[in-house]
C-alpha positions as CSV (number, residue, x, y, z in Angstrom):
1,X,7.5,-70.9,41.8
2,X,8.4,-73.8,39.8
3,X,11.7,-75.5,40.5
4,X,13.3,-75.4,37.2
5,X,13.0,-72.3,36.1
6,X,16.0,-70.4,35.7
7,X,16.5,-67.1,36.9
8,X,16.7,-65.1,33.2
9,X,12.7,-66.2,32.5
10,X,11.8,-65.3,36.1
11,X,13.4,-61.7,35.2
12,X,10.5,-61.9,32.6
13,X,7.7,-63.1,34.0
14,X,4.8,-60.0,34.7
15,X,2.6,-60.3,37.9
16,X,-0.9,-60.8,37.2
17,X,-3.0,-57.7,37.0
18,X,-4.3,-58.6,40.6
19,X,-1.3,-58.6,42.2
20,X,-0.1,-55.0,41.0
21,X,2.3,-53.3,44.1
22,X,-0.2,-50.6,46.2
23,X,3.1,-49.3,48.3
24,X,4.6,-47.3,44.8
25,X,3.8,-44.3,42.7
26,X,1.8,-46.2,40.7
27,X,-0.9,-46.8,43.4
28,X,-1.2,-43.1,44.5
29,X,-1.7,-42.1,40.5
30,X,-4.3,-44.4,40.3
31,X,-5.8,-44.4,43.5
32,X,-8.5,-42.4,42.3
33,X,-9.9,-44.7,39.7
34,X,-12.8,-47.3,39.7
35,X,-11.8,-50.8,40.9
36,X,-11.8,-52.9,37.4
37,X,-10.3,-50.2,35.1
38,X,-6.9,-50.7,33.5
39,X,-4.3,-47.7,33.5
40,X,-4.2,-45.1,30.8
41,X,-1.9,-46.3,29.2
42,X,-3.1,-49.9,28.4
43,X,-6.9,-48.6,28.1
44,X,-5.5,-46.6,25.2
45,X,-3.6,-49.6,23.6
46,X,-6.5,-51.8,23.7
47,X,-8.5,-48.9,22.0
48,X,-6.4,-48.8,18.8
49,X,-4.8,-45.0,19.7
50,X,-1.6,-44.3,20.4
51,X,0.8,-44.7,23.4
52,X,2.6,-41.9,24.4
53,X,5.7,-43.0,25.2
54,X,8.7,-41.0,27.2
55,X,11.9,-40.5,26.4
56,X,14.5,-42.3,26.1
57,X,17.0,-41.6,28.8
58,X,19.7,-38.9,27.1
59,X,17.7,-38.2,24.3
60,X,16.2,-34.8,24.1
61,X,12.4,-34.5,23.6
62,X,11.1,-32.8,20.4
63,X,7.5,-31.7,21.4
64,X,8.1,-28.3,22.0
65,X,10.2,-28.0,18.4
66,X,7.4,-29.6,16.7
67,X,4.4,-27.5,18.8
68,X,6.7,-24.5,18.0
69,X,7.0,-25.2,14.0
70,X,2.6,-25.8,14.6
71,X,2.4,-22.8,16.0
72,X,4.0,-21.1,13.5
73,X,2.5,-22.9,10.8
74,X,-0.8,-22.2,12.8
75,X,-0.2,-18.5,12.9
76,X,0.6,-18.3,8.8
77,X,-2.7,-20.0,8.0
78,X,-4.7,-17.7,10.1
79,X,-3.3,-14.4,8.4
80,X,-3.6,-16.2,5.2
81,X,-7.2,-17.1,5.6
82,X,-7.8,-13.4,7.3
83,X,-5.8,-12.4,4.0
84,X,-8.5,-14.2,1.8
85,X,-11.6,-12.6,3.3
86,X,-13.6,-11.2,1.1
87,X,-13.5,-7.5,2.7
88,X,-9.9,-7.7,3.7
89,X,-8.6,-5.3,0.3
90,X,-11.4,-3.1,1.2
91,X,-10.7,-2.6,4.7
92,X,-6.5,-2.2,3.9
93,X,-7.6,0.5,1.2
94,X,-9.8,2.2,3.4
95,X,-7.9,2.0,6.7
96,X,-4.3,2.5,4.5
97,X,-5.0,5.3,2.7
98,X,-6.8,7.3,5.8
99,X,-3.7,6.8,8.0
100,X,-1.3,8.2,5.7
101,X,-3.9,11.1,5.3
102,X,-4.1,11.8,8.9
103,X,0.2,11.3,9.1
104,X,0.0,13.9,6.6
105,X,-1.7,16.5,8.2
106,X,0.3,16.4,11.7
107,X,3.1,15.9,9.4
108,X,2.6,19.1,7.1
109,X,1.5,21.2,10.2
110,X,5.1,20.4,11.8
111,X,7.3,21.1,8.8
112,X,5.5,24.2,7.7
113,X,5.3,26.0,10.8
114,X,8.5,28.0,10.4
115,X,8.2,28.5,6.8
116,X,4.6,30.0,7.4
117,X,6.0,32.2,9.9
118,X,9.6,33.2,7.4
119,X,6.3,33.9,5.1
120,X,4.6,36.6,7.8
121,X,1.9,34.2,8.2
122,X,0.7,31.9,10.8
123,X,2.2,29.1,11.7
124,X,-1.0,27.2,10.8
125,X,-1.1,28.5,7.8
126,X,-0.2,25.5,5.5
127,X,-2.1,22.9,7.6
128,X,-5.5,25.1,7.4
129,X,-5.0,24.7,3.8
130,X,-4.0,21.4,4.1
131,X,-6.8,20.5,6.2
132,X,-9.3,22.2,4.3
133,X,-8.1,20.3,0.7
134,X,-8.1,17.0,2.7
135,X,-11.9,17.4,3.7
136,X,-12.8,17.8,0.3
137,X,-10.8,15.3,-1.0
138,X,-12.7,13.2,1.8
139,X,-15.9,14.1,-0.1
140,X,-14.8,13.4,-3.1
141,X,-13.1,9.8,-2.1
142,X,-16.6,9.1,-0.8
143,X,-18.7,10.0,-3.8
144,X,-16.0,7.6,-6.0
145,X,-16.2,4.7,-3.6
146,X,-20.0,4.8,-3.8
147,X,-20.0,5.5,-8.1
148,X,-20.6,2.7,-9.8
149,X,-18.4,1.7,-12.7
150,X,-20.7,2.4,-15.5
151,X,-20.5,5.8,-13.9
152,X,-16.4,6.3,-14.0
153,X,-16.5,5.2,-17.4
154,X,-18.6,7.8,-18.6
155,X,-16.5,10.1,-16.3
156,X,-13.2,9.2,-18.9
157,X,-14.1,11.1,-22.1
158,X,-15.1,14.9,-19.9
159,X,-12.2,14.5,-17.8
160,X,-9.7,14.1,-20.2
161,X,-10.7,17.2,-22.2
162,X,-11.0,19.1,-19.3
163,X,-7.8,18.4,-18.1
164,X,-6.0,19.0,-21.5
165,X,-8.0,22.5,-21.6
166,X,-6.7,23.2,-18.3
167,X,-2.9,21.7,-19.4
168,X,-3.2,24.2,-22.6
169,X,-4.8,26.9,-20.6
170,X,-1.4,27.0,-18.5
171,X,1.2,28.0,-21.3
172,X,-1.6,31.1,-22.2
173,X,0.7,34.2,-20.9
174,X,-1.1,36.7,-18.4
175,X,-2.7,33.2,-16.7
176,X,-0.3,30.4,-16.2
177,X,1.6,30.8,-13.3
178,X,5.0,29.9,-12.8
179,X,6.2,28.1,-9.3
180,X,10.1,26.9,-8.9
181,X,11.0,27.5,-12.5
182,X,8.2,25.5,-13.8
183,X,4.8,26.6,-15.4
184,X,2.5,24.0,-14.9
185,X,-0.1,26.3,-12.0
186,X,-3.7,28.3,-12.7
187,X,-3.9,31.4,-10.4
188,X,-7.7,30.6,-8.9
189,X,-7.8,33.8,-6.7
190,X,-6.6,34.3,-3.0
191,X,-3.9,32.1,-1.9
192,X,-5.4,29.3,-3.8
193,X,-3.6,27.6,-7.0
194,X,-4.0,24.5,-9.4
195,X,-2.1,22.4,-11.1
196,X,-4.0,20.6,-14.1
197,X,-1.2,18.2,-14.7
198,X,-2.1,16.4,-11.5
199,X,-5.5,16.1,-13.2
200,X,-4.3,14.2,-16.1
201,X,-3.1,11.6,-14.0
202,X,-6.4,10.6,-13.1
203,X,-7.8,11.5,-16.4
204,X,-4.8,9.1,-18.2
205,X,-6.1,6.3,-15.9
206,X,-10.0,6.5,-16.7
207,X,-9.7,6.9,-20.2
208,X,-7.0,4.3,-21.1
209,X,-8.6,1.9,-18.8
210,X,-12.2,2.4,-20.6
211,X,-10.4,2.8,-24.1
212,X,-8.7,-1.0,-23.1
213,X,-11.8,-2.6,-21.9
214,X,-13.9,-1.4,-25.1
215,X,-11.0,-2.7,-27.5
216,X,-10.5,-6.1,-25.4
217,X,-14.5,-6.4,-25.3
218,X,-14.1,-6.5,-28.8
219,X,-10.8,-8.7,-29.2
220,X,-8.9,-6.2,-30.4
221,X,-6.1,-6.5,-28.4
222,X,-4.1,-9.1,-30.4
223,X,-2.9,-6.5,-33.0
224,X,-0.2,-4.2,-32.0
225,X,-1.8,-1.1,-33.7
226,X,-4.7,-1.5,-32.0
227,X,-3.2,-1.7,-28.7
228,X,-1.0,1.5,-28.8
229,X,-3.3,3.6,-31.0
230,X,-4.9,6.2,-29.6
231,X,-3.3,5.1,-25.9
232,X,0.2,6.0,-26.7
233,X,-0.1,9.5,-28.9
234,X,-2.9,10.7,-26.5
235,X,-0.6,9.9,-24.1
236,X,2.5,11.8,-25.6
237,X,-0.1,14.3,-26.5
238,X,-0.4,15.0,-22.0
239,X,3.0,14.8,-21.8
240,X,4.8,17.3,-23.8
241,X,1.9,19.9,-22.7
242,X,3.5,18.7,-19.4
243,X,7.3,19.3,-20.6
244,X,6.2,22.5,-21.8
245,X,6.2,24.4,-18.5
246,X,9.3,21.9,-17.5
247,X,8.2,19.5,-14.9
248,X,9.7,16.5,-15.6
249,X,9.0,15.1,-12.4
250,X,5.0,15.1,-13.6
251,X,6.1,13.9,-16.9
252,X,8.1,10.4,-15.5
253,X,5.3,9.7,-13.0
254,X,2.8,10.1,-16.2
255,X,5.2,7.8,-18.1
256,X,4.9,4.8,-15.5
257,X,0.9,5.1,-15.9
258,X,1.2,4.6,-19.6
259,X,3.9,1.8,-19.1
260,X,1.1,-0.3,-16.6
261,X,-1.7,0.3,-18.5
262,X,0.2,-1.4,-21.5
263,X,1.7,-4.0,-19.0
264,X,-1.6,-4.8,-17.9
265,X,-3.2,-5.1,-21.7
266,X,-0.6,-8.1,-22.0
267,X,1.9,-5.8,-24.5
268,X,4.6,-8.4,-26.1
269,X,8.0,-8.0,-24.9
270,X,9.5,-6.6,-27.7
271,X,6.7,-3.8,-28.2
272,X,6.7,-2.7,-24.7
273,X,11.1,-2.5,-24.7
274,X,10.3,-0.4,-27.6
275,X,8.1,1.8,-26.3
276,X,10.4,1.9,-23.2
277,X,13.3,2.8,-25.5
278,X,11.9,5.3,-27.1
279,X,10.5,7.4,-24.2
280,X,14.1,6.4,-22.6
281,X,16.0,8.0,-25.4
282,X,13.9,11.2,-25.2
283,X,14.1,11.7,-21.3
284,X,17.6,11.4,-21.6
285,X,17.9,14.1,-24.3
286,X,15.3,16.2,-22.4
287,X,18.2,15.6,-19.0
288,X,20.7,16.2,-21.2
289,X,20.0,19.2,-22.9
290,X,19.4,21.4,-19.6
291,X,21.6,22.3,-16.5
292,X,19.3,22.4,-14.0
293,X,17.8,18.9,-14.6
294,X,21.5,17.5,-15.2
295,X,22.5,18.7,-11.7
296,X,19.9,16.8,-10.3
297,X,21.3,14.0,-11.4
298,X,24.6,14.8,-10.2
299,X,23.4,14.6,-6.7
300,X,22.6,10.9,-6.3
301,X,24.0,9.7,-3.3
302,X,26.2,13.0,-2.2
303,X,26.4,13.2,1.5
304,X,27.2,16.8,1.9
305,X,27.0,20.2,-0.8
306,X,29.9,21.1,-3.1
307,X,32.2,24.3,-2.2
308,X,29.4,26.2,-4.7
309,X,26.2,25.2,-2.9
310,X,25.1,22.6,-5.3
311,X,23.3,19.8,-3.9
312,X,22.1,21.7,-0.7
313,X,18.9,20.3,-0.6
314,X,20.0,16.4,-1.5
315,X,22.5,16.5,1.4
316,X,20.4,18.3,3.9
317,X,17.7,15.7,3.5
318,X,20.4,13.0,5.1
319,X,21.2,15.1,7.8
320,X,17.5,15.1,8.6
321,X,17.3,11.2,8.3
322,X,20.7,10.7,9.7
323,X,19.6,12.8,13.0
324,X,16.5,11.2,13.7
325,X,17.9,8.0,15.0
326,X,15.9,4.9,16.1
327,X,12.7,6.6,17.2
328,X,13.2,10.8,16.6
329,X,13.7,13.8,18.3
330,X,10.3,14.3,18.7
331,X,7.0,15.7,17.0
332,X,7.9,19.4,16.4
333,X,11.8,18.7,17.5
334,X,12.7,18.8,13.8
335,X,16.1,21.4,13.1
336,X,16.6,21.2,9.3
337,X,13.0,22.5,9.3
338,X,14.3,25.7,10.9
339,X,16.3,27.2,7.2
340,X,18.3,24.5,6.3
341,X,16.2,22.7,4.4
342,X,14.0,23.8,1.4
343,X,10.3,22.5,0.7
344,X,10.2,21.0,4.2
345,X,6.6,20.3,3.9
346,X,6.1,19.1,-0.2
347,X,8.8,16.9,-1.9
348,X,11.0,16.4,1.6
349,X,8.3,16.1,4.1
350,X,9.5,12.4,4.5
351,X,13.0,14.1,5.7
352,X,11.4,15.6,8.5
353,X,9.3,12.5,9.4
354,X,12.4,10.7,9.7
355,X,13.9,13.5,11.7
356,X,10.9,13.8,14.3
357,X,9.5,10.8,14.1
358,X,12.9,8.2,13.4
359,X,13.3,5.2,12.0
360,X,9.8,3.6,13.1
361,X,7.7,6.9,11.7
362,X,9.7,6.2,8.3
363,X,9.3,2.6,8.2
364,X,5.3,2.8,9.4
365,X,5.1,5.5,6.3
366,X,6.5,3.0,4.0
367,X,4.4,0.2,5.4
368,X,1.2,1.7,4.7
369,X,2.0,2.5,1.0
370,X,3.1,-0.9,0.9
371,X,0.0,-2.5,2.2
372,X,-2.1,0.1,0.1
373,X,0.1,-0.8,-3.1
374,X,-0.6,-4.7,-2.2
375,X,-4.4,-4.3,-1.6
376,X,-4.5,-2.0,-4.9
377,X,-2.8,-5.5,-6.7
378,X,-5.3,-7.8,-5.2
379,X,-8.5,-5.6,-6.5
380,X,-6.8,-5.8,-10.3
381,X,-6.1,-9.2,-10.4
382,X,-9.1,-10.8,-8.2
383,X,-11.7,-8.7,-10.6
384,X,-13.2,-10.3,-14.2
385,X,-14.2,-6.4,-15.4
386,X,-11.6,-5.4,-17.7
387,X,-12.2,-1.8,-16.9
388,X,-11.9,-2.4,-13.3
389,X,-8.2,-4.7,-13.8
390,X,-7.2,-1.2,-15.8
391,X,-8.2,1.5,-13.7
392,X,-7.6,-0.1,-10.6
393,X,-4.4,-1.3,-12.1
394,X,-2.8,2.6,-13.2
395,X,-4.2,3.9,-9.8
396,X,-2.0,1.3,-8.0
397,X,1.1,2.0,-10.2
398,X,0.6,6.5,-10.1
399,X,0.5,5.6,-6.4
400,X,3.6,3.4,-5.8
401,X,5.3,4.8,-8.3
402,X,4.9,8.3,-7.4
403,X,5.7,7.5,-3.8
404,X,9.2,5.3,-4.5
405,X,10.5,8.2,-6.7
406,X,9.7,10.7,-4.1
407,X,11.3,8.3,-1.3
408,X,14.4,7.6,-3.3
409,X,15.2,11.1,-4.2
410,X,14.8,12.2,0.1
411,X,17.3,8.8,0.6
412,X,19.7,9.9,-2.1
413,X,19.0,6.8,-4.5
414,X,17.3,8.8,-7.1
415,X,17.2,12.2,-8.7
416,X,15.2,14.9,-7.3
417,X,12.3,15.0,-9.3
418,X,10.4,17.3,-7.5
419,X,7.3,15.1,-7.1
420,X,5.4,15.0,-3.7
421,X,4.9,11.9,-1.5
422,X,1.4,10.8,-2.8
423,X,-1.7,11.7,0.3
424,X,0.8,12.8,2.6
425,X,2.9,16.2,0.9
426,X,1.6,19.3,1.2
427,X,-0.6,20.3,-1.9
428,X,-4.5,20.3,-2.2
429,X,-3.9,20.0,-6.1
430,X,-2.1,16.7,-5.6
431,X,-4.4,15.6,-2.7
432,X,-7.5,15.9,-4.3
433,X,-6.9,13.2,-7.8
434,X,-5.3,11.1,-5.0
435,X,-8.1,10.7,-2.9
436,X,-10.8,10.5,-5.7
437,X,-8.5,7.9,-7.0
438,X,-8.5,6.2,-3.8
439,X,-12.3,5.7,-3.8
440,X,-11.5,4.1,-7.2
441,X,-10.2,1.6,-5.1
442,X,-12.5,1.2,-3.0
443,X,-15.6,1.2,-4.9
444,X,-13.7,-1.9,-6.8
445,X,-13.3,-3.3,-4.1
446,X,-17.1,-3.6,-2.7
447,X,-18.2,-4.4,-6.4
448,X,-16.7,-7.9,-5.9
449,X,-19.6,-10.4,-5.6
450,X,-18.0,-11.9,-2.7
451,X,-17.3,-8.2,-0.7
452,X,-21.3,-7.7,-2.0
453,X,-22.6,-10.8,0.0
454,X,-20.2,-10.0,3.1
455,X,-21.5,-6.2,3.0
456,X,-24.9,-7.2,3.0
457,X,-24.5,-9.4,5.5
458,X,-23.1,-6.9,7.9
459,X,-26.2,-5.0,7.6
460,X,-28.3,-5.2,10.9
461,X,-31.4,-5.9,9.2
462,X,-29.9,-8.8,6.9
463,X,-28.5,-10.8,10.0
464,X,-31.7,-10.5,12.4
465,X,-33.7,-12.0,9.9
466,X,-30.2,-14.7,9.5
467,X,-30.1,-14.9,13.5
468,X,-34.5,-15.6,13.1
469,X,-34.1,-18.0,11.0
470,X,-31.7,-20.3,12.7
471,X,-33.6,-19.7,15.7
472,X,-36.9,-21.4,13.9
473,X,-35.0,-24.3,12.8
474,X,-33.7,-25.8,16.3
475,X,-36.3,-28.5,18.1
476,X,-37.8,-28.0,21.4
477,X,-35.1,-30.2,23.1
478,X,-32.3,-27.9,21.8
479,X,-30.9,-25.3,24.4
């Protein structure tokens, strides 16, 4: 060591890179490695990456933050990508919509199994029913999902005059039928009833979608007359045959149809708050002008009846919720069912799934009609076919709507309109529309050029020949 030099540069001086310790750590972690190769470290500074470098003494490392926040970022690009499949609407109608069918049924067996029996019938009475409407509406969700839409157009024009003969039929005395102090039911023989206003929901939906998609084809849109004329008159045309036998629930459910379908033609502001205003001023003079419908009204939000019995059914419907705490009594545990409340298994069956099944069976419920109202959205606004955007369009808002009024009447948020909870009530003449307008959905959903290609795809035939075909391409050296 030279003479002069001080002890501060000696501090500084590095040993050569043959004279590196072999008594410390550093030996034993690189006793393993080839004589002539640097350390990790240095190899990777020499090769232009990064160092990692610890840290600092006191200072808290922030890799697992950051891998946290990647993860999470990581996990939202995955369900947004699964979200962008091409056959991820399909799959969410399909699977959605068959859930809440199959909820339905256990559902409407357990709530109608003491009303059957107050009736002198068997307690399976109402499911059998039940069961037997579902199957066909099965068939008939099957044979819409595979119609093509040339087909459900020409469907529009016979549908809607059946339904409206069926809607007139029902005021004829000596046929109609009247249930609950409304007449809106055909007597078909046996125990079996209809009710043709459920019909001209669906029949609404076809035509004003094919009427929109003719008018638009044509650029008629643009003019205000053209846009409401012949929607909105055939529209109030279905709706006072509707008010006729007094179901206003029907009626507001029909009015939210006619309201998306103008939504979804691109109505100005100041037209559609007309149109709003108007059928606003007459439902509240229809509300108005009759007791039963007023009282209704009054029991928003009431936690227990009056001294008179009013509100019996509005307060017995939070007991029911109230009782069924985090995760139920149990399937078939249900004690409002037992009397206390009326219509157990039609407009309050949601009641009883929040008594049996709690707080996860009424939040599952809700789930699925959101993800079935979501996937309905995505098929009318991913499509180019006006008719398609329409139909799909008014089946998504029937469904939603329907289902949030008859959910916010059970909670006490909303009047009782006396609606029932879309594919899940009891009711073949409410199933049936539903499910046929469910294959709506779906058939929309595989006519998308994208769905098409994927479908085909997943056809056993289609990816042999794909598998084949990669297998000819690779060279003999290729394993």
């Amino acid at each position: 060591m030279p003479a002069d030099e001080s002890p501060a540069v000696r501090g500084t001086r590095r040993a050569p890179a043959d004279a590196v310790r072999t008594d410390g750590p550093l030996a034993a972690a690189g006793a393993g490695r080839a004589p002539g190769t640097a350390p990790r470290g240095r190899a990777a500074a020499g090769s232009g990456r990064a160092v990692p470098r610890a840290a600092p003494a006191g200072r808290p490392s922030r890799t697992p933050a950051r891998s946290g926040g990647r993860g999470g970022r990581r996990l939202f690009e995955q369900a947004r990508r699964a979200w962008d499949r091409p056959l991820t609407a399909y799959y969410v109608i399909l699977g959605s919509s068959l859930l809440i069918t199959v909820l339905g049924l256990v559902m409407v067996y357990s709530a109608s199994m003491i009303k059957a029996l107050e009736l002198d019938k068997p307690s399976t009475w109402f499911f059998r029913k039940q069961f037997l409407a579902a199957v066909i509406g099965g068939v008939l969700m099957l044979i819409a999902a595979r119609m093509p839409a040339k087909l459900h157009r020409a469907l529009a024009y016979p549908l809607l005059l059946g339904a409206v003969f069926l809607m007139i039929l029902v005021q004829v005395p000596g046929i109609g039928m009247s249930v609950n102090g409304n007449r809106n039911w055909l007597y078909l023989g046996g125990p079996f009833q209809l009710q043709p206003s459920e019909f001209g929901k669906l029949a609404l939906i076809l035509w004003g979608a094919d009427l929109l998609a003719r008018k638009q084809d044509k650029r008629l849109l643009t003019q205000w007359k053209h846009m409401l004329v012949p929607l909105v008159p055939v529209a109030f045309m279905l709706l006072g045959l509707i008010m006729l036998g007094g179901d206003m629930g029907t009626a507001i459910i029909l009015t939210a149809i006619l309201f998306g379908l103008l939504w979804l033609a691109g109505a100005p502001t100041r037209l559609f708050a007309g149109v709003l205003a108007f059928a606003g001023a007459i439902g509240f003079l229809l509300i108005k002008t009759n007791p039963n419908r007023m009282s209704r009204l009054a029991c928003m939000g009431v936690s227990e009846p009056d001294a008179s019995g009013g509100c019996w059914q509005a307060a017995h419907g939070i007991y029911a919720l109230a009782s069924g705490g985090w995760f139920g009594s149990g399937l078939g545990a249900s004690v409002e069912k037992w009397g206390q409340l009326p219509e157990p298994h039609t407009d309050f069956i949601f009641a009883i799934t929040g008594e049996e099944l709690g707080l996860a069976g009424t939040l599952s419920v809700l789930a699925l009609f959101a993800a079935l109202g979501y996937a309905g959205i995505r098929v009318a606004g991913r499509t180019e076919d006006p008719f398609v955007r329409y139909a799909a369009g008014g089946v998504t808002t029937w469904i939603t709507a329907q289902a949030v009024i008859n959910i916010g009447a059970v909670l006490g948020l909303l009047p009782i309109a006396g609606v029932p909870l879309p594919l899940f009530s009891y009711g073949g003449s409410a199933l049936l529309p539903a499910m046929f307008a469910v294959g709506l959905l779906i058939a929309f959903a595989r006519e998308d050029p994208a769905a098409k290609t994927a479908l085909a795809m997943r056809k056993p035939g289609v990816r042999w020949k794909t598998m084949r075909r990669r297998v000819t391409k690779r060279t003999s050296g290729e394993r």
